[in-house]
N, C-alpha and C positions, 0 to 999 in steps of 0.2 A: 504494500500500500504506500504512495507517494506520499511526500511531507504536507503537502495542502489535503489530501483525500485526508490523510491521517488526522492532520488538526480540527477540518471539518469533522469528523466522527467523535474526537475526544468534545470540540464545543456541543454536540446534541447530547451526547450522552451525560453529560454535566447535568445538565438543567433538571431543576427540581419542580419547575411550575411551569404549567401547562399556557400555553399564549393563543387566547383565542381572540382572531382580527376579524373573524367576518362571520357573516351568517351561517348555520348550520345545514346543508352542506353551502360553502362559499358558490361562487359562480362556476370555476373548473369543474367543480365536484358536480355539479347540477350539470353540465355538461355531458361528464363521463355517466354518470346512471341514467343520464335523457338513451346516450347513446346504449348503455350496457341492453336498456330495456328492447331494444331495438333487435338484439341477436342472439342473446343467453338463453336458455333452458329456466324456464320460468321456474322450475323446481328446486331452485337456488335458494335455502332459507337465510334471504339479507337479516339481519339485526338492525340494524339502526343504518343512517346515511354517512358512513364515513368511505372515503377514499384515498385511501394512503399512498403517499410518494416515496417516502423513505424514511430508513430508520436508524438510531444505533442506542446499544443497550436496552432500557428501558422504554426508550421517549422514542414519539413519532411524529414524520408531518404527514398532512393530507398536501392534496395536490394546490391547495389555495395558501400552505405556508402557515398554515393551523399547528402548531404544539400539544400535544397530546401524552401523558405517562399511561402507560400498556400496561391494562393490568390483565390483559389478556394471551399476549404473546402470540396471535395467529392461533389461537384454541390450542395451548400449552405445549407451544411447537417449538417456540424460538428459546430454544433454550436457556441457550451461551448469549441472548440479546440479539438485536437487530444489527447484522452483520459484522457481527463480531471480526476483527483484523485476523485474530488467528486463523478462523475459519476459510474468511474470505481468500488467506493467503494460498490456505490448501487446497481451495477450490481452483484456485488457478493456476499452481503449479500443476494440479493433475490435469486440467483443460487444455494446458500445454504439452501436456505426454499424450495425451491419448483419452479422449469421452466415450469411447462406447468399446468394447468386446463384452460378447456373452459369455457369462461365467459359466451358462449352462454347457455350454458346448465344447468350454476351451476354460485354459488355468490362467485365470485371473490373477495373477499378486496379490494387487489390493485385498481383493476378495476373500482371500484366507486372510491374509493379514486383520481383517476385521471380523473375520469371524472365532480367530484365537482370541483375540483383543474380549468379546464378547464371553467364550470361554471362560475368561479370565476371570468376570466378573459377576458370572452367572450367580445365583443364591444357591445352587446346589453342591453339594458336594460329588465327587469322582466324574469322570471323564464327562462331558459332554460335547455337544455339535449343533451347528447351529446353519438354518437356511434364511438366507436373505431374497427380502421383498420389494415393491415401491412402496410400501404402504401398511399401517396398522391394516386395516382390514384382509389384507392379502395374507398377513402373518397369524391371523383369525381362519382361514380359511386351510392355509396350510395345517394347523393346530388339526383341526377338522379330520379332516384326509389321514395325518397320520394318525392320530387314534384310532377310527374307525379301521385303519389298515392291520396297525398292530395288534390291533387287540380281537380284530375279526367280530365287531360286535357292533351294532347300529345305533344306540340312541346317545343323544349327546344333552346334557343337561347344563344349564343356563338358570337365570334367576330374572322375575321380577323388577324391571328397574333400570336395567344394563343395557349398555348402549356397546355392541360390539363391532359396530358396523354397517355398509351400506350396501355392498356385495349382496351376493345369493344368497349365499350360506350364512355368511355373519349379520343379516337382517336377519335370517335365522331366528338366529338365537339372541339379537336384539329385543327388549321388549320395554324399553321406556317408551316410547311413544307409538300411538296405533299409526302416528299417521306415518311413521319409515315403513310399516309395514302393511298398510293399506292399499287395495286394488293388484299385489301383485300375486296374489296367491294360482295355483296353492305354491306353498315355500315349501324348503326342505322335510323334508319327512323325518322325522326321527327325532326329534326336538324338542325335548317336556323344559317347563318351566316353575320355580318354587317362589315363595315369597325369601327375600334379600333378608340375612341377619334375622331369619322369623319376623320378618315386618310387609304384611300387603300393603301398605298405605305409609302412616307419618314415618317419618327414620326419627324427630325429633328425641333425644334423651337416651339414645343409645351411649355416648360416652368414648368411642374407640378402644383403642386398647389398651386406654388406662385402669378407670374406674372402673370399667363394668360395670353398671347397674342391674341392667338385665341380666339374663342369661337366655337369648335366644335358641331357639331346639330346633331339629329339625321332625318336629313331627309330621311335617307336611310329605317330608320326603318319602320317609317311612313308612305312615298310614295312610298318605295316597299317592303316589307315585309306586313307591315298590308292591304295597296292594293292591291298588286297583288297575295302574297303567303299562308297568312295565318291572320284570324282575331284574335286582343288583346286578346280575351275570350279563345282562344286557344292553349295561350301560359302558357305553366306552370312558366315559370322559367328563367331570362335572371343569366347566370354564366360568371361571369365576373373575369378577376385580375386585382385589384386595382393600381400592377403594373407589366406592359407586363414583363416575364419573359423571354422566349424563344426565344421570339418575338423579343427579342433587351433590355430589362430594360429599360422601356418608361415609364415615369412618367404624367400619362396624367392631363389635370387644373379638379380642384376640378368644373366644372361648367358642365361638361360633366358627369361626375359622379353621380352630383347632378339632371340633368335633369333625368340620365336614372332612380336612384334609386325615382322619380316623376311620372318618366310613369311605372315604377312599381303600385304603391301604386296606379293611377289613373284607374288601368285595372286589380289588383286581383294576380299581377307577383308577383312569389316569385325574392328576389336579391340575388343571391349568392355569396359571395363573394370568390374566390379561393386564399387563403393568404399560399398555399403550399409551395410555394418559399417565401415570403414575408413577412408570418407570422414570429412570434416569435421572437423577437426583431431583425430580420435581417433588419429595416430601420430605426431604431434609436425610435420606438414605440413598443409597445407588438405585435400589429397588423398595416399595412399597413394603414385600414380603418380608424386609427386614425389621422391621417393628414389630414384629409379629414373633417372629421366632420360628417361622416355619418354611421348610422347602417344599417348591413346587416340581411336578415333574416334567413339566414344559413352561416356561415364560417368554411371553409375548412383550415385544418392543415395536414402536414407528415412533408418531409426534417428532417428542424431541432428540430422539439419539443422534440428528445429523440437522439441527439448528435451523433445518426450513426445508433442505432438501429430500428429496424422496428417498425414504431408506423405510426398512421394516424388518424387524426379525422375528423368528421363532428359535429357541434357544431349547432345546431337550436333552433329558439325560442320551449318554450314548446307544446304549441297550436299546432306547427305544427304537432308534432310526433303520428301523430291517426291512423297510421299505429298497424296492430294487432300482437296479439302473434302469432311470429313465423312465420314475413313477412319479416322479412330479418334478418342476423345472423355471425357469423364468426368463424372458428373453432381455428382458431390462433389471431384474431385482439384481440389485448388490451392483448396478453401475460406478464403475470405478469412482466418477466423482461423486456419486452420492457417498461412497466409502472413504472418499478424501475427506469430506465436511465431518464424516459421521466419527471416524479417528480422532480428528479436531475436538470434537464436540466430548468425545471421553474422556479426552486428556485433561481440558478446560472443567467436566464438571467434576474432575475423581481429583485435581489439584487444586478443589480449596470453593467452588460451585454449589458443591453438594454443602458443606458447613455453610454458607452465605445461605441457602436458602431455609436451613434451619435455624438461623437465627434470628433472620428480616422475618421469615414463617412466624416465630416464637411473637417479634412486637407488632405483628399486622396482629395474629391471633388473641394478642393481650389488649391491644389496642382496639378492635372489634368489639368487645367482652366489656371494656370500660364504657363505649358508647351503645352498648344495647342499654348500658346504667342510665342510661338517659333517653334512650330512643324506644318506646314501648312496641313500636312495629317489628324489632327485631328479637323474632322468640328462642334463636339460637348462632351461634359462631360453632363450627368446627372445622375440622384440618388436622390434617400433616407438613409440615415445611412451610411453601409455596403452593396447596393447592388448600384451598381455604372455602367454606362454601357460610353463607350468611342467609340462612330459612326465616322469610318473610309471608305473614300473615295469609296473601293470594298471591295468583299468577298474574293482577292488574295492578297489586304494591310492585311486586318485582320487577313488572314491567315498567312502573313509573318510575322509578328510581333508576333505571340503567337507562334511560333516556336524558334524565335530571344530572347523572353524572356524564354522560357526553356532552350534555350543552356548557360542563363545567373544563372539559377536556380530560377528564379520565375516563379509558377504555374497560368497562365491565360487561359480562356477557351472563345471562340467565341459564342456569340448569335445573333440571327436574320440573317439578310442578310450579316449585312460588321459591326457589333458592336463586341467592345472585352469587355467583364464582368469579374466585378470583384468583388468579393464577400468573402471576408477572413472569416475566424472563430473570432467572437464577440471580442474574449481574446486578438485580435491584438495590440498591444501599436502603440502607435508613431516613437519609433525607427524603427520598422518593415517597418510600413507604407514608411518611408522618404527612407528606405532602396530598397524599393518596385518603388516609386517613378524613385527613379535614374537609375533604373535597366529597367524599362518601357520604361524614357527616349533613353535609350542607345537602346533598344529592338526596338523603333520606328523608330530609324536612319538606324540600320541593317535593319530591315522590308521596308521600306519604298523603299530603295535603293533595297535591292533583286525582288521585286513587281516590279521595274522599270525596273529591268535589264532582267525581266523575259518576260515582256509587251512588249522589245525592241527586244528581241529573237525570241517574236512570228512574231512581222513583219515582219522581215526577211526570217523567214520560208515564210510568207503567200507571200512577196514577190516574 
């Protein structure tokens, strides 16, 4: 990176306050979505009117010169921050060797190279292997396949809540929202699903895996899945996330976890872990499965292992992999330069990343907690690290509030039913955070009151 590109990237990433000069979207902006609307796939679920131009670290501009602090990070992609120099460097050294050979067909360097690296870092213990994808959902899909392969058994169990994708098979077994899964049926065949952490409905007052208060069971599985739907011998594979992404960022007690990955091991189930969102130092560990104390027998990566570029992986013990030559493959997974960013992006979060986002995690999370003391809309804060989720009252609070904090210029994004997520890029400091903080605060007051004045309007209509 040149001395002016360079000092350009260090002055965005400084900045602690967001600069908003022009209307929401400015005129560029209104531009580019007149035109998007004009050629895209309507099926694009936009969030709000924002159009970014560029970024670094934390902080973003849209295309009208708008300042914005990212508490989103491209939906918890950007890991290492918006264009990180280390990254970008090794994206272009390898664009200069060489963009594209298939690793399916021919030996990639790179591509072992990352997937020892991966290896390396796995949560399991003794040998494992690992295939590279574009994509979280690809590395869902491969999960899929080789279970069913190995284990020679059809049904694959999922949970309530989980968002694992938008694929075939990983809409599958998605089942937070009807609407990923609506009009394409029928879907994959084989595919039961349980309520999350023993909860159909609120996740509120679960605790993670500190407290415990509850103790969620899995009777559901028990006395109606294995009794009435399908017996333990026929289950390949329960794929779980460690922690609910889509679903709300639900941190479920290490005891619930601990029993399913029990009645794995008691009936032949493989445990999958789906660490897409979670992995990679987004919860203040390399992997989610670390707080927990437990290994899985395959974990899933994409998001952020490669800071924006397309990468994905599936990561399984060795043993499992007796799948043959030429049973499954990819003609772009593990592209060299996505495996250049994706190396970058290990080194960056395993040298000091992964602590930075459990610390800024630790005063987003405390600081959240002091202002529900004062904000009654906000019935809970949870998290790990940097993936923090703030359960509000409806899905029209939540909604007001993440519009209230983009008009302030912080970037927040809605999961689940009525939670607002919040998820920055690792590189976030303190000042950001506190900056994020007050801007939330103020976000909730406007939210809160438009939610009310909106709920007030309806009755009077319905009157």
């Amino acid at each position: 990176m040149g001395v002016s590109k360079a000092g350009d990237y260090e002055s965005l990433a400084r900045q602690t306050e967001p600069v908003i000069a022009t209307d929401l979207p400015g005129p560029k902006g209104r531009a580019v979505i007149d035109a998007d609307a004009e050629v895209t796939s309507p099926s694009l679920p936009r969030a709000y009117s924002f159009v970014p131009d560029r970024g670094a670290g934390a902080v973003i501009k849209d295309v009208d010169g708008n300042v914005f602090l990212d508490f989103n990070a491209g939906i918890a992609v950007c890991s290492t921050g918006h264009a990180h120099p280390a990254v970008v460097d090794a994206i272009t050294d390898q664009a200069n060797k060489l963009l594209h050979y298939s690793a399916s067909d021919f030996y990639l360097p790179i591509y072992a190279e990352m997937c020892a690296r991966l290896a390396d870092i796995a949560p399991m213990d003794g040998q494992v292997r690992a295939f590279l994808t574009n994509s979280g959902t690809e590395a869902v899909e491969a999960a899929i396949k080789l279970a069913r392969h190995h284990t020679g058994r059809q049904y694959i169990l999922s949970f309530f809540g989980s968002f694992h994708g938008r694929s075939y098979g990983s809409v599958s077994l998605t089942a937070s929202k009807a609407n990923y899964r609506a009009d394409f049926g029928p879907l994959l065949p084989g595919v039961l699903h349980a309520p999350y952490a023993g909860r159909f409905d609120s996740f509120v007052g679960l605790d993670g895996p500190g407290g415990e208060p509850a103790e969620p069971d899995l009777d559901y599985i028990n006395d109606v899945i294995f009794k009435r739907l399908a017996k333990p011998h026929e289950v390949a594979a329960v794929v779980v996330e460690p922690v609910l992404g889509e679903g709300g960022y639900v941190v479920p007690p290490r005891s619930w976890l601990l029993k399913l990955r029990n009645l794995c091991d008691a009936h032949g189930i493989l445990f999958v872990a789906d660490e897409v969102q979670s992995g990679i130092g987004r919860t203040g560990r390399m992997w989610a499965m670390e707080h927990f104390d437990l290994e899985p027998d395959i974990i899933l990566a994409g998001k952020g292992i490669a800071s924006g570029m397309p990468l994905g992986a599936m990561v399984a013990r060795s043993g499992l992999m007796t799948w043959s030559l030429g049973t499954h493959g990819s003609t772009y997974g593990g592209n060299p330069v996505s495996c250049a960013a994706g190396l970058a992006t290990l080194d960056l979060v395993a040298g000091g990343l992964t602590a930075n986002a459990l610390a800024v995690g630790e005063f987003l999370i405390e600081g959240l907690k002091t202002l529900a003391q004062r904000e009654p809309a906000i019935q809970e804060v949870r998290g790990l690290g940097l993936m923090i989720g703030v359960e509000l009252p409806s899905p029209q609070v939540a909604d007001a509030i993440e519009i209230a904090a983009f008009k302030r210029g912080l970037l927040v994004l809605r999961a689940g039913d009525s939670t607002i997520r919040m998820a920055p890029p690792l590189v976030i400091n303190k000042e950001q955070a506190a900056a994020g903080l007050r801007l939330f605060e103020d976000a909730c007051a406007e939210g809160v009151a438009a939610s009310a004045g909106l709920v007030a309007e309806q009755s009077m209509i319905r009157a």
